[in-house]
C-alpha positions as CSV (number, residue, x, y, z in Angstrom):
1,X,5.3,-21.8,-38.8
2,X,3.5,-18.4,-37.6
3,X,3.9,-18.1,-34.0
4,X,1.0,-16.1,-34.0
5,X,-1.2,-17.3,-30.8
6,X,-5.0,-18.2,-31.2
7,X,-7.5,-18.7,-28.0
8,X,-9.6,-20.9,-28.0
9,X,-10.5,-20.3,-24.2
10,X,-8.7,-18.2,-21.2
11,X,-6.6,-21.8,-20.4
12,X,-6.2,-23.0,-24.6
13,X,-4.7,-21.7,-27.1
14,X,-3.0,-22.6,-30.6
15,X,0.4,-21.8,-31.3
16,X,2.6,-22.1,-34.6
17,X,6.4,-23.1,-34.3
18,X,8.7,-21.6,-36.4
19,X,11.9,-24.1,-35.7
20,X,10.0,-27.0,-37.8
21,X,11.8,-29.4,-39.7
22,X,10.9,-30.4,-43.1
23,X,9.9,-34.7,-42.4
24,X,11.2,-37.4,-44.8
25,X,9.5,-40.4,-45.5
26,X,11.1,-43.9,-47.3
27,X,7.6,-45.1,-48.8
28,X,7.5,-49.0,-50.1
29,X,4.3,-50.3,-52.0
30,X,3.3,-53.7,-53.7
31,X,0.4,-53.9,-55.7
32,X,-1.0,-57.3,-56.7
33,X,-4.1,-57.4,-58.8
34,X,-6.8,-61.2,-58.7
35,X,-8.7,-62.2,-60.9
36,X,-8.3,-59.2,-62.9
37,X,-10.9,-58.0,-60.2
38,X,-9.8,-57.7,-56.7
39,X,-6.5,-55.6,-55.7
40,X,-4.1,-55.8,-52.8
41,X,-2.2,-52.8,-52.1
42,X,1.0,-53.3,-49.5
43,X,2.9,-50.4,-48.0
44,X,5.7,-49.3,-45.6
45,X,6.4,-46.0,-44.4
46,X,9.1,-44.5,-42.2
47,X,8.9,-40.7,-41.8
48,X,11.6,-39.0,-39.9
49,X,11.1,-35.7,-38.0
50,X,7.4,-36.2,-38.1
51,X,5.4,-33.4,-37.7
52,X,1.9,-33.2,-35.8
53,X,0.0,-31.2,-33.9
54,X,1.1,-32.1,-29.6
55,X,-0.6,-30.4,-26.6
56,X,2.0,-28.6,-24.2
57,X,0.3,-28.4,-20.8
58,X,2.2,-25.8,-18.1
59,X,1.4,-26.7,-14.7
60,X,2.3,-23.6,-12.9
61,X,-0.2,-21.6,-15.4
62,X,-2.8,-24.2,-15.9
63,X,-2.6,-23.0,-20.1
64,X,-2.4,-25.5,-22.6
65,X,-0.7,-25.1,-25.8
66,X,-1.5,-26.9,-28.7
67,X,1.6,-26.1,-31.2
68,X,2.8,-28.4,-33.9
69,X,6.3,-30.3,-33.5
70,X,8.6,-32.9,-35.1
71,X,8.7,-36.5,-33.6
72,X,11.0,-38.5,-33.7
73,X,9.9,-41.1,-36.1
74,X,6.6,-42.5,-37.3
75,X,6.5,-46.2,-38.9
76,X,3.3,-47.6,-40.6
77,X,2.5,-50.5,-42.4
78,X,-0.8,-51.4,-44.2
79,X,-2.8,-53.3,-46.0
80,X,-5.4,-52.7,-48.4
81,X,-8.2,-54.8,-50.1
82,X,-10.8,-53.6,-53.0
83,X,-13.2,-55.6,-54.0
84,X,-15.6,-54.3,-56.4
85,X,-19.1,-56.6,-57.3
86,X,-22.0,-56.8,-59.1
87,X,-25.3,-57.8,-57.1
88,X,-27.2,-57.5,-60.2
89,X,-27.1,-55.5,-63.5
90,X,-28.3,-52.4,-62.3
91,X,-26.3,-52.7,-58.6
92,X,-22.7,-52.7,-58.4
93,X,-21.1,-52.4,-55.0
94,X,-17.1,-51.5,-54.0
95,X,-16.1,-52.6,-50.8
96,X,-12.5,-51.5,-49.0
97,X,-10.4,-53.0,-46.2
98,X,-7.7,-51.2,-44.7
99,X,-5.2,-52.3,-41.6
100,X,-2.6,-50.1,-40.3
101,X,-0.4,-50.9,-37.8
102,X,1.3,-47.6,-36.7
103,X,3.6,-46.2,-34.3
104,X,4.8,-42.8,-33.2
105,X,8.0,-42.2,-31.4
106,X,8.5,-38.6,-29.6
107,X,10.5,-36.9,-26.8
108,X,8.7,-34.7,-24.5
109,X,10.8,-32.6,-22.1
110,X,13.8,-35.4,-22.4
111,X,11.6,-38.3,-21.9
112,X,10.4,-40.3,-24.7
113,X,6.9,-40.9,-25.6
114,X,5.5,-44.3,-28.0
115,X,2.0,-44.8,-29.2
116,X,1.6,-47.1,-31.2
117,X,-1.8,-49.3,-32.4
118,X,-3.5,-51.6,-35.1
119,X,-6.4,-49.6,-37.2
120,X,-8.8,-50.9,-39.3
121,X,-11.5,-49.5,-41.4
122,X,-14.3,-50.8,-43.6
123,X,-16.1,-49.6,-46.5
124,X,-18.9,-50.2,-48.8
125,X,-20.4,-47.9,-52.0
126,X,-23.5,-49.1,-53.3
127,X,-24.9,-47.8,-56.8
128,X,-28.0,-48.5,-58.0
129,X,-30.3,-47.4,-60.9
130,X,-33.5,-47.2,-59.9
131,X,-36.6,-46.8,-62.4
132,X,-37.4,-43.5,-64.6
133,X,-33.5,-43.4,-64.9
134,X,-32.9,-42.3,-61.3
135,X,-29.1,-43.1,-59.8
136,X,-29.0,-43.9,-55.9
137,X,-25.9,-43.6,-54.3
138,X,-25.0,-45.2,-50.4
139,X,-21.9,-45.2,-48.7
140,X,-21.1,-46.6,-45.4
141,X,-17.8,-46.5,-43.9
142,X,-16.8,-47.9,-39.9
143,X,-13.1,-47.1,-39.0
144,X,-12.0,-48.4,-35.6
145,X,-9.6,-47.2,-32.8
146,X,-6.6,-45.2,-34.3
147,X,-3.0,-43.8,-32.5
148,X,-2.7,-39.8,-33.7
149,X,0.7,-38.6,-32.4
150,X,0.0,-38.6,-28.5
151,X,-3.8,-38.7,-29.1
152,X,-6.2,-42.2,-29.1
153,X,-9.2,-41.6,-31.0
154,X,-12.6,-43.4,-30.7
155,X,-13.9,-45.0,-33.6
156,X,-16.8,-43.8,-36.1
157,X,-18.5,-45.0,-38.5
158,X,-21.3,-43.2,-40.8
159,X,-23.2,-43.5,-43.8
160,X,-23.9,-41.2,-46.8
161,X,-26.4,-41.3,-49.6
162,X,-27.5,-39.2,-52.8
163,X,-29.8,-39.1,-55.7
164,X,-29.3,-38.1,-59.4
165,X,-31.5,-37.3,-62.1
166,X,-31.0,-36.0,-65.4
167,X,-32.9,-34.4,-67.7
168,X,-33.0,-32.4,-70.9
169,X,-30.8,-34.8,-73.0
170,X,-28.9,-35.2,-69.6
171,X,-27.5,-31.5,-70.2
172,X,-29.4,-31.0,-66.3
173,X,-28.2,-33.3,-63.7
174,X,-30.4,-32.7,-60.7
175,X,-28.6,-34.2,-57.5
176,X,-29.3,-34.8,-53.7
177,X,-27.2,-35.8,-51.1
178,X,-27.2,-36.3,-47.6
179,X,-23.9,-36.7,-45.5
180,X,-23.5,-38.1,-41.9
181,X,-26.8,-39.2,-41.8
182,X,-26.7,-40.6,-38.1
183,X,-24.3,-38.3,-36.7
184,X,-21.6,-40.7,-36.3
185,X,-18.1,-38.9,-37.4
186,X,-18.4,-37.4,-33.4
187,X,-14.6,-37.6,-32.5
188,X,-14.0,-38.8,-29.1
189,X,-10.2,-38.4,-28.9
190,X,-7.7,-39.3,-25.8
191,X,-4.1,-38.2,-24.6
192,X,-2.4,-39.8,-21.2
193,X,1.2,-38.7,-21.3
194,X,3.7,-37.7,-19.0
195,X,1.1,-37.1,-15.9
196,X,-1.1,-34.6,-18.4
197,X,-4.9,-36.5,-19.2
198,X,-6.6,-34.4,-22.0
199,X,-10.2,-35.1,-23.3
200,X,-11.8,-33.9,-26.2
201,X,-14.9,-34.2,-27.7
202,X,-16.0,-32.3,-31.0
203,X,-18.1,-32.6,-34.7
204,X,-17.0,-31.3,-37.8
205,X,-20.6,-29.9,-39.0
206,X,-20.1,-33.1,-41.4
207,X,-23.8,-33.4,-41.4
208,X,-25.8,-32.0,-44.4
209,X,-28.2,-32.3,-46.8
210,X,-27.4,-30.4,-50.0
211,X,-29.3,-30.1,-53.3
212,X,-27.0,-29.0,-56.4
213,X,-28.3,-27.9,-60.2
214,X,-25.6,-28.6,-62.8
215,X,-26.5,-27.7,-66.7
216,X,-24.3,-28.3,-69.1
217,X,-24.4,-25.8,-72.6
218,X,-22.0,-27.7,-75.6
């Protein structure tokens, strides 16, 4: 709501908007569960006075403004699959499928905008115990093309993994983990609207290795 401005360059810049509009959404979801195993999760949304963050290019400046607005509407409707398994007794895997098809409806300067796609994204946790009571953890996740307001953004996919080992009773839990191993949650995002092409590339820092102590006293 602050429409306090923040450069990002001499042409960029953020800007908050304080005539917002609170958004409502009607939300429908069906949950079906198989085999007292695998689930199914259905869902509708329609979200009035959506609000997202929409880049407001002036051509007589050249400055861009990146400032948060309502749309018009925003419809999505999904799918969801989880299906957990067991490989063996000391591997059990979960694996997740989710479709979206989603659409977003704005007006820009009088003239109305639509981007609408169908998005996807896999997902598979691995946990195994390894020997001298050692837990290994993998997760690898692909998501595909997805609509963001005016923006098309590239799909990623990447793959995290940790170790855990207790000790002392299990009162010390020793644990390592490495995120974004392969460096692939680089964003390569898209806008083409209304005669304005933007570009962006950027990374979140999401890569890291991190080692954390935890020792529990009761």
């Amino acid at each position: 709501f602050n429409p306090f401005i923040f450069y990002l360059d001499p042409y960029t810049y953020v800007e908050g908007n304080p005539d917002l509009r609170a958004q409502i959404t009607d939300s429908f979801k069906l949950t079906q569960t198989f085999f007292k195993k695998f689930n199914l999760l259905l869902a509708y949304e329609s979200t009035n006075d959506y609000f997202i963050e929409v880049p407001a290019p002036d051509s007589q400046t050249g400055k861009t403004a990146f400032t948060t607005r309502n749309l018009d509407n925003f419809t999505n409707y999904s799918a969801t699959i989880v299906a957990p398994m067991e490989i063996a007794s000391f591997w059990k895997v979960s694996n997740t499928a989710v479709f979206n098809q989603q659409k977003y409806d704005l007006t820009i300067d009088e003239q109305s905008v639509e981007n609408d796609n169908l998005f996807y994204m896999f997902q598979s946790n691995h946990q195994i115990n390894l020997p001298w009571d050692i837990k290994f953890e993998v997760n690898g996740t692909y998501r595909g093309p997805m609509a963001y307001g005016v923006y098309n953004i590239g799909s990623q996919w990447w793959m995290d993994t940790g170790l855990k080992k207790s000790f002392f009773n299990d009162k010390l839990d020793v644990t390592l983990n490495v995120t974004d191993i392969f460096k692939g949650m680089e964003m390569d995002i898209n806008a083409d609207f209304l005669d304005n092409t933007i570009k962006i590339d950027q990374y979140f820092d999401e890569r890291s290795v991190s080692l954390n102590l935890r020792y529990t006293f009761s």
